[in-house]
C-alpha positions in Angstrom: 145.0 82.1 -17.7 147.4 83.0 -14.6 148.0 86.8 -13.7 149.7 88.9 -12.0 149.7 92.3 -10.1 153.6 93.7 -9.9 153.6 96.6 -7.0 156.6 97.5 -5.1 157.3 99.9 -2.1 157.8 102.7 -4.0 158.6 104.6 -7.4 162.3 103.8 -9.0 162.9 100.6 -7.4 162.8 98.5 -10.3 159.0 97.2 -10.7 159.7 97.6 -14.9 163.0 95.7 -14.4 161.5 92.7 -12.8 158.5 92.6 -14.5 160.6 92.7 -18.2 162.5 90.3 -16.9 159.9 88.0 -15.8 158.0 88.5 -19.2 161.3 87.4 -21.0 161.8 84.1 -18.8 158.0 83.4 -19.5 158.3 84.1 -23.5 161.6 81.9 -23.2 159.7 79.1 -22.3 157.3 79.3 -24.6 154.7 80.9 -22.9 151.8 84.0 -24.4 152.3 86.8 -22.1 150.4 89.8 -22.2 151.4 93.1 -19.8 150.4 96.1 -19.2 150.5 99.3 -17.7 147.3 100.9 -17.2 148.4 104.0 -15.6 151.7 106.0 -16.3 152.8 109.1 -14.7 155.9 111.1 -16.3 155.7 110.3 -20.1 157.2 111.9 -22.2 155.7 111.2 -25.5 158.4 112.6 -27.4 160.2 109.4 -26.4 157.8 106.9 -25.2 160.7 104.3 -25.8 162.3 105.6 -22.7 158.4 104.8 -20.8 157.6 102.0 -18.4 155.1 100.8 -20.9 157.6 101.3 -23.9 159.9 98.9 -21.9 156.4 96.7 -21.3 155.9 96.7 -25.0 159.5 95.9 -25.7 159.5 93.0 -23.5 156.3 91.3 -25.0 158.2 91.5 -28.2 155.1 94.6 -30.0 156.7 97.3 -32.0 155.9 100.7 -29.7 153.5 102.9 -31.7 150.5 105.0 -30.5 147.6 102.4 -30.9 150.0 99.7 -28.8 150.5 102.4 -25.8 146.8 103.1 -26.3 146.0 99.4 -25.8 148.3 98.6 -22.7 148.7 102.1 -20.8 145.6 103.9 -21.9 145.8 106.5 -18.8 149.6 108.3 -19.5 149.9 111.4 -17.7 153.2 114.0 -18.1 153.9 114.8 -14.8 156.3 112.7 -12.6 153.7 112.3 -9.9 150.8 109.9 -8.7 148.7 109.4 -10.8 145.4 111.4 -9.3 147.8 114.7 -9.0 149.0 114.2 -12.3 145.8 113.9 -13.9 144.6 116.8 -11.7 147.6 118.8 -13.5 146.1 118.4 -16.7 142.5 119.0 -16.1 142.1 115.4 -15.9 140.8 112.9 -13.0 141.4 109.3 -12.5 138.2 107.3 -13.0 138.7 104.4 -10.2 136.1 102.3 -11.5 137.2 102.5 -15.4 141.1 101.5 -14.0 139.7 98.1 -12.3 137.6 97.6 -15.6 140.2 97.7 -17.9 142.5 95.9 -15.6 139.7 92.9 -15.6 138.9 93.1 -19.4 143.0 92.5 -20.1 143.1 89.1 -17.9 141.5 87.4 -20.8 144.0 88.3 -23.2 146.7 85.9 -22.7 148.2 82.5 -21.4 150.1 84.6 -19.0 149.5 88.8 -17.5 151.3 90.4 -16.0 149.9 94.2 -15.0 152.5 96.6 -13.3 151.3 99.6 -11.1 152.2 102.7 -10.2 154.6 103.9 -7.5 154.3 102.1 -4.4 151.5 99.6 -2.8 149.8 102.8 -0.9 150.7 105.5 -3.6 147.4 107.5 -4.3 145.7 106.9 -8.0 142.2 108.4 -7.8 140.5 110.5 -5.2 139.9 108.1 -2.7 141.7 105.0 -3.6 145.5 103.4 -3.6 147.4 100.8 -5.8 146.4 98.7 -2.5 142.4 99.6 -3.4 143.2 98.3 -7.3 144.9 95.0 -6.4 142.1 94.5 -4.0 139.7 94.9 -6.3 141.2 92.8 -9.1 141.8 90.0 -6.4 145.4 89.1 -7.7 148.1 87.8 -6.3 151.2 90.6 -6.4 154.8 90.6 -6.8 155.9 92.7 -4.5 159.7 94.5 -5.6 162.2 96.7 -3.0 165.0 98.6 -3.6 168.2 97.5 -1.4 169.3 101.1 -0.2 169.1 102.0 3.4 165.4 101.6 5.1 164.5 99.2 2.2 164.0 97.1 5.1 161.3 99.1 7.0 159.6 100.0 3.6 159.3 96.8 2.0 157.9 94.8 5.3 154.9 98.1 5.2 154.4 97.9 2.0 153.8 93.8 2.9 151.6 94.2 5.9 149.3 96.7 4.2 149.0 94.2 1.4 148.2 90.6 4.0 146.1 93.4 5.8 143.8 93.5 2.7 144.2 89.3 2.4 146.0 90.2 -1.2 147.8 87.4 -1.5 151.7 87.8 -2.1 153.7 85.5 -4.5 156.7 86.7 -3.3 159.2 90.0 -2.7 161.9 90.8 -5.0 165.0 92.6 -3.7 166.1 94.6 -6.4 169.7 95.8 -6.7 169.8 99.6 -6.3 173.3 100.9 -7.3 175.6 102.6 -4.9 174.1 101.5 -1.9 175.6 101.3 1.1 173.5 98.3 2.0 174.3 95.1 -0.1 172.3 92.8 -2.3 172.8 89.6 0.4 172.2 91.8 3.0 168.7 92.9 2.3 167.6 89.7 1.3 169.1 87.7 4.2 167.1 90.5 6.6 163.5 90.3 4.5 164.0 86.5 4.7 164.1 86.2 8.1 160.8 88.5 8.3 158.9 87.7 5.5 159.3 83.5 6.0 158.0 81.4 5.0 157.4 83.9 2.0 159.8 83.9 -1.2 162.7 86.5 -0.9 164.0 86.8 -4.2 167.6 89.3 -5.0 168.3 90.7 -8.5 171.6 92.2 -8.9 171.3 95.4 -11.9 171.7 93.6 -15.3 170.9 94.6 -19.1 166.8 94.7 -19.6 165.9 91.5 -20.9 169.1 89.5 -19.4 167.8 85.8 -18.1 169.0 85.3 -14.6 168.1 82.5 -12.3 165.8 84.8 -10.2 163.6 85.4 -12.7 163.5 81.7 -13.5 162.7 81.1 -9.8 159.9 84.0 -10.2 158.6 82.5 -13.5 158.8 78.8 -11.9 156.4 80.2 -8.8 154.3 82.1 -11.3 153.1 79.4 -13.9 152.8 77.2 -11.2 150.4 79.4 -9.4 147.0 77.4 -9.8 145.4 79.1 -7.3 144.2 82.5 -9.0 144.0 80.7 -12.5 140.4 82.3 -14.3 
């Protein structure tokens, strides 16, 4: 079994989008993926086909219904916050400790898992712990996804030296299209490459969920051929 953490630099830069569209190249090539989501803030379960872990479910090819949410994003909180302010909002509080078990438990499940976070690489989940703190914990290598709009730059490279601070190993960064920028796709990637080197640099231009591209054949090529974390 081969996982994955996907973290990003932020919230809304396309960590569902990349990790959909890895899940897709991986069940293309015949692969058993499992993914999940083990803590989502702004759900609206009114329309949990619209949710991070809808899309999640979508990818992996389950029908979306409460016991599949319950089994892949068993923490969903309503507010469009992190996750420990969220929880707070409802009375609730993030349980660190049950987040890193779960996470564990669900490496077993599959040829291939993928497990997408929340927000960004430092973004606050539980009272005195970060994403950072989870992926440490689970000792996984991430995927690490950025925007392209203006400071992607300066965000993405944090995000990466908070991560090699911990020794999380990084499989590579993924430059995500964001539309309407004022900075371009080739831009942003040519700039993290010549920072990040010798790691991958990966650019996604916006596409339909689910669309095969050759970046995420490049990402699914370094992922199964990642022996190094295999359990």
């Amino acid at each position: 079994m081969t996982a994955i953490f996907v973290t990003a630099t932020g919230t809304d830069v396309g960590k569902t989008f990349v990790a959909c569209g890895l899940i897709a190249e991986l069940r293309r090539r015949g692969r058993s993926v499992a993914a999940f989501k083990p803590l989502a803030s702004g759900f609206d379960p009114t329309r949990p086909e619209t949710s991070d872990p809808g899309a999640l479910l979508t990818a992996i090819g389950d029908r979306i219904s409460p016991a599949a949410l319950d089994r892949i994003a068993p923490w969903r909180y309503a507010a469009a916050m992190a996750p420990d302010m969220a929880a707070e909002a409802e009375g609730k509080r993030v349980d660190f400790d049950a987040v890193v078990a779960f996470s564990r438990a669900a490496l077993g499940t599959a040829e291939m898992v993928v497990i997408e976070g929340v927000g960004g690489a430092m973004s606050p989940i539980a009272a005195r712990h970060t994403v950072l703190d989870w992926i440490a914990a689970l000792d996984l290598r991430a995927l690490v996804v950025t925007g392209t709009y203006l400071g992607a730059q300066t965000h993405a490279l944090t995000a990466l030296a908070a991560l090699q601070a911990r020794r999380v190993q990084v499989l590579a960064m993924v430059a995500s299209e964001t539309p309407g920028s004022t900075v371009s796709l080739a831009e942003t990637t040519r700039s993290l490459a010549r920072f990040a080197a010798p790691l991958p640099v990966v650019s996604i231009p916006r596409l339909a969920p689910g669309a095969p591209h050759a970046a995420f054949a490049a990402l699914a090529d370094l992922f199964c051929c990642d022996a190094a974390h295999v359990r």
